[in-house]
C-alpha positions as CSV (number, residue, x, y, z in Angstrom):
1,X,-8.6,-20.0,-7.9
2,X,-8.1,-16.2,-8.3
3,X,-7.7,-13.6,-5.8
4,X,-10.4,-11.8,-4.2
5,X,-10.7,-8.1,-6.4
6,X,-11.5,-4.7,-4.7
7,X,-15.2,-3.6,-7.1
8,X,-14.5,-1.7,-9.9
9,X,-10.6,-2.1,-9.8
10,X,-8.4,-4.9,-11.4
11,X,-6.1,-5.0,-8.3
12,X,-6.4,-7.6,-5.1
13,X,-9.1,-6.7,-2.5
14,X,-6.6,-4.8,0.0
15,X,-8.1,-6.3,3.2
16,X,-7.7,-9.8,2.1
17,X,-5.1,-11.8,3.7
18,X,-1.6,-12.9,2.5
19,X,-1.7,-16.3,0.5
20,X,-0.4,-19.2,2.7
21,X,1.5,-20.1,-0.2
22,X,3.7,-16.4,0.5
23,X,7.7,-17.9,1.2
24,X,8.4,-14.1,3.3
25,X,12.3,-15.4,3.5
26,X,11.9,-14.5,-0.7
27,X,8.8,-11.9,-0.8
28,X,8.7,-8.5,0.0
29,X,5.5,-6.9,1.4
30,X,4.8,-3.3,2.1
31,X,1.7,-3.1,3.7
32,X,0.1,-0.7,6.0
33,X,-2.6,2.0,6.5
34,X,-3.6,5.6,5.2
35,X,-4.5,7.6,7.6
36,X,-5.8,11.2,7.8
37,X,-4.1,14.1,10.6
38,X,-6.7,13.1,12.9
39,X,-5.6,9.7,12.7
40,X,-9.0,8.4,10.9
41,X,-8.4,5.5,8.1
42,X,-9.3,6.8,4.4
43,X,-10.9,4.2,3.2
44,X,-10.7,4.5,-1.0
45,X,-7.4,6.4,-1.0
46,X,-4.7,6.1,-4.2
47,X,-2.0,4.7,-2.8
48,X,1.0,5.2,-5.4
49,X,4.4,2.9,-5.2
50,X,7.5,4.6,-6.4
51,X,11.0,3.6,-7.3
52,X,14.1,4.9,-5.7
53,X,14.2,7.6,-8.6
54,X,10.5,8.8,-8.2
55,X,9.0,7.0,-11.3
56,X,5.7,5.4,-10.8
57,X,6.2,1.9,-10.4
58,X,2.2,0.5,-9.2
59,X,-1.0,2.2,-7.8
60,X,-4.1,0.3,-5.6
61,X,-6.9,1.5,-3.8
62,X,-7.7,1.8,0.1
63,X,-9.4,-0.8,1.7
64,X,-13.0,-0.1,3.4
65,X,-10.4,-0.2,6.7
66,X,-7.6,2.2,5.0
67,X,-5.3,-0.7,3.9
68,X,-3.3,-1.1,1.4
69,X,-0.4,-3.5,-0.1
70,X,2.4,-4.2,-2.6
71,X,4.8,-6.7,-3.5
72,X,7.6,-5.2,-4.6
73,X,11.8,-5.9,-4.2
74,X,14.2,-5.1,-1.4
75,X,15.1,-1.3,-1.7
76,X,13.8,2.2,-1.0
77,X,10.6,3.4,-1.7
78,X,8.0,6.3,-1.7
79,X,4.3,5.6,-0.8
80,X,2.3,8.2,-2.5
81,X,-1.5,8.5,-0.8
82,X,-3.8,10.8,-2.7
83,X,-7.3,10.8,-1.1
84,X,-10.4,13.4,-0.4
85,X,-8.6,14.3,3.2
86,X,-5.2,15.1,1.3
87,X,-1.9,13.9,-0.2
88,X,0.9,12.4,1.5
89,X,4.1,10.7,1.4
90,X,6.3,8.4,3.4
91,X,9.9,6.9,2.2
92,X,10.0,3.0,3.1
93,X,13.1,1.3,3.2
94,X,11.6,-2.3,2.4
95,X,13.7,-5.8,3.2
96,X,12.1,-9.4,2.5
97,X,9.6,-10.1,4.6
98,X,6.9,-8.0,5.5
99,X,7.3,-3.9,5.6
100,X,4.5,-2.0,7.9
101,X,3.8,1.6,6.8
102,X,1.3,3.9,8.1
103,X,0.8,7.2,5.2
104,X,-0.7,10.1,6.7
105,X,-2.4,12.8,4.2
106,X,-2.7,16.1,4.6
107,X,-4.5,19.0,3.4
């Protein structure tokens, strides 16, 4: 059985939930929103996953709902949004289990 995909992209439908299979004593999750200034969701936002030393590292698509999500490993982070409302970033600091992040973009 595969995953559910978002149309037109390769990546896992954002809005879907986390497989019961998920062992979140091994996993780490960062997962959360984009949201614009006046706190609307942007739905079909790039969401950008860097490493500690700002090299790209993934990139997925905005739920319908604004959502977003990436397993990745324990350490620090930058979410990178760039969407029709505006870019932003936010610096997560991720530890097994799962990481809640709200991105807000900017003009």
């Amino acid at each position: 059985m595969t995953a559910p995909t978002a149309a037109g992209c390769a990546a896992p439908d954002q809005a879907a939930p986390l497989p019961a299979s998920l062992d979140l004593e091994k996993e780490t999750v960062i997962t959360g929103l984009v949201t614009a200034e006046s706190g609307e969701v942007v739905p079909g936002a790039y969401v950008r996953l860097l490493d500690s030393t700002g090299e790209f590292t993934a990139e997925v698509v905005t739920s319908p709902a604004g959502q977003f999500r990436f397993f990745a490993a324990p350490g620090n982070w930058t979410l990178r949004a760039l969407s029709r409302h505006g870019n932003g970033d936010t610096a997560v600091t991720a530890a097994r289990g799962i990481n809640e992040v709200t991105v807000t973009v900017a003009a």
